[in-house]
Residue, then its C-alpha position, 0 to 999 in steps of 0.5 A: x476451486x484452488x485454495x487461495x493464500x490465506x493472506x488474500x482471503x483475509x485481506x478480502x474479508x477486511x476489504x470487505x468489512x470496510x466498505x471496499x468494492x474494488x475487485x481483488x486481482x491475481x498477478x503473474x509472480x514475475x509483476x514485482x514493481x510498480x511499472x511491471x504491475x501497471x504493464x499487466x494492469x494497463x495502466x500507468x505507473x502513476x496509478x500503482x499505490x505503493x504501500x511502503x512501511x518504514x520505521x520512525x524510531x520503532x514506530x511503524x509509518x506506512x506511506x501510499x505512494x504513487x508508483x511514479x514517485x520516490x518517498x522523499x524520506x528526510x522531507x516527509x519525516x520533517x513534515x510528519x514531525x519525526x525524527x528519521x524515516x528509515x526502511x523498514x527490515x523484512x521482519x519489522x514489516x511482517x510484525x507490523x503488517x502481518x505481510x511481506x515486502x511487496x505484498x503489504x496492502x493499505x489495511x489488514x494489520x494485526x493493529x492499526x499503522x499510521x498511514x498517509x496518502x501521496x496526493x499525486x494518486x488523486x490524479x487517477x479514477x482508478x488505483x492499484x494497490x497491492x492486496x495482502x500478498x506480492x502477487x494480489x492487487x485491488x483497484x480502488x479509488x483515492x478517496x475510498x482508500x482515505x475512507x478505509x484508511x483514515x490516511x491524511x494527504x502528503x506530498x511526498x517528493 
């Protein structure tokens, strides 16, 4: 058996505990983009729950969004009610994911994140979320990604 990324076994273990039944994937390190993933998953872009962290004036706010969509960071700000949503540095992300860029899933933080959904991925049975790790991904459905993340429905664009 190879020794899996202690950031993957952890993030199975969360999955798990929350009541998870998606299946935990291993990607080629070359799938680094939502459309990239979906080639190697079959499936659509759209379908690619994109876990992005940003930084509301040091508070972290993480967004599942759809791969087909681009957070419209001024509008969702103003109907979160917070001043400015700016990208989150690397060490920002790391400190409040305990993940890197690329790899931050919807759970599995060192303490919890304020999350919202992107009500686009309610279009597909099926979505993929990055599992801890840039080269890991989970499948899950939207309404079990709300029930494990307690995330409110946004419309991000």
């Amino acid at each position: 058996m190879s020794s899996e990324h202690p950031a993957i076994t952890s993030f199975r273990d969360e999955l798990r505990r929350r009541g998870g039944t998606g299946d935990v994937v291993i990607l080629p390190d070359s799938v680094h983009t939502a459309a990239l993933a979906a080639d190697a998953l079959g499936c659509e872009v759209g379908a690619i729950a994109n876990s992005l962290l940003f930084d509301a004036g040091g508070t972290p706010v993480l967004i599942l969004t759809s791969g087909a969509h681009r957070v419209d960071t001024a509008k969702v700000a103003d109907d979160l009610g917070l001043g400015r949503l700016e990208r989150a540095s690397p060490d920002f992300v790391r400190q409040h994911t305990g993940q890197v860029i690329g790899g931050v899933s919807p759970i599995d933080h060192p303490a919890p994140v304020p999350t919202w959904i992107d009500t686009w991925l309610r279009k597909y049975d099926v979505v993929w979320a990055a599992a801890g790790h840039p080269a890991a991904v989970f499948s899950s459905t939207f309404d079990e990604l709300v029930t494990m993340t307690g995330a409110p429905e946004i419309d991000v664009e």
